[in-house]
Structure formats: C-alpha cells, structure tokens
C-alpha positions in Angstrom: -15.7 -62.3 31.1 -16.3 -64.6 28.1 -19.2 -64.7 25.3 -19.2 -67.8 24.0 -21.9 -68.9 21.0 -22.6 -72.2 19.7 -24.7 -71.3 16.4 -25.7 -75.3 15.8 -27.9 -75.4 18.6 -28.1 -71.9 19.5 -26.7 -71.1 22.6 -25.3 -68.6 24.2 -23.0 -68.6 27.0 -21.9 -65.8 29.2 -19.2 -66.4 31.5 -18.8 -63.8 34.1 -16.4 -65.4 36.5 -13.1 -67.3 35.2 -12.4 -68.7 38.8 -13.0 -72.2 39.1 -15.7 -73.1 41.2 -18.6 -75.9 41.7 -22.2 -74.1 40.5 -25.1 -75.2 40.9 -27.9 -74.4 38.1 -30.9 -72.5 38.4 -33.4 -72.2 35.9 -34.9 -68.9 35.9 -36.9 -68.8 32.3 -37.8 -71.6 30.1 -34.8 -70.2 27.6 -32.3 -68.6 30.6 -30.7 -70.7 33.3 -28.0 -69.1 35.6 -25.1 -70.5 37.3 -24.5 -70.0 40.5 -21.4 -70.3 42.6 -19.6 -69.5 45.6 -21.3 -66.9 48.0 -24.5 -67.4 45.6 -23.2 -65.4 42.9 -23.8 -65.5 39.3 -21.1 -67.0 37.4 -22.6 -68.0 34.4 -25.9 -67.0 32.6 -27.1 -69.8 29.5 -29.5 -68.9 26.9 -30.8 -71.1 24.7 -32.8 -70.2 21.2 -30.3 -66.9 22.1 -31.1 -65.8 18.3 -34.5 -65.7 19.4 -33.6 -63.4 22.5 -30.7 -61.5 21.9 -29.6 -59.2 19.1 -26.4 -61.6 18.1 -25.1 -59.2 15.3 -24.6 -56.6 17.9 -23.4 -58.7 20.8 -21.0 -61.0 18.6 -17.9 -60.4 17.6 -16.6 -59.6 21.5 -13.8 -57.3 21.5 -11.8 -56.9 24.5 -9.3 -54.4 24.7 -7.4 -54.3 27.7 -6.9 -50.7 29.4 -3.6 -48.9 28.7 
C-alpha cells in the first residue's frame, strides 16, 4: 500500500495494489473517485479537497514497518 499527498492541490491518493494493471475510474462522490482494476477490484481510491475529508495530521506521516 502507498499514501501519497499532493498538499498544492490537495489530493490524496491511496494506492492499495502495486501490480500493474489498466483501471478504469469510477466516480463515487463529488470529492472520491475509485480505481478499479482487474476482477473489479479497488486499486486505488482519490480524494480531492482530502484536507477537507480526512484528518491529514493523523493519517500522514505513513510508517511502514515490515514484520520481523
């Protein structure tokens, strides 16, 4: 998974799928459009105005810590 943030024009992107794969988009809210790829699974979910719809201070820094 990968949290990506672009604070210029505030978006957030969530990337729950590193394989590469054609998606097709599917807006589901005015601010939230999902990517969808192979066997109609999410891939990808986009927020835009994310300050606006997620708490950013809690989400962001990611840490990943692999397991031991």
């Amino acid at each position: 998974m990968q949290i990506s943030y672009i604070a210029k024009t505030d978006l957030l992107y969530i990337r729950l799928d590193d394989r590469r794969q054609d998606v097709v988009n599917r807006r589901v809210l005015d601010d939230i459009v999902l990517d969808i790829g192979d066997d109609d699974k999410i891939v990808g979910i986009e927020i835009s105005d994310a300050s606006r719809q997620v708490n950013l201070h809690e989400l962001l820094p990611v840490e990943f810590r692999a397991p031991a």
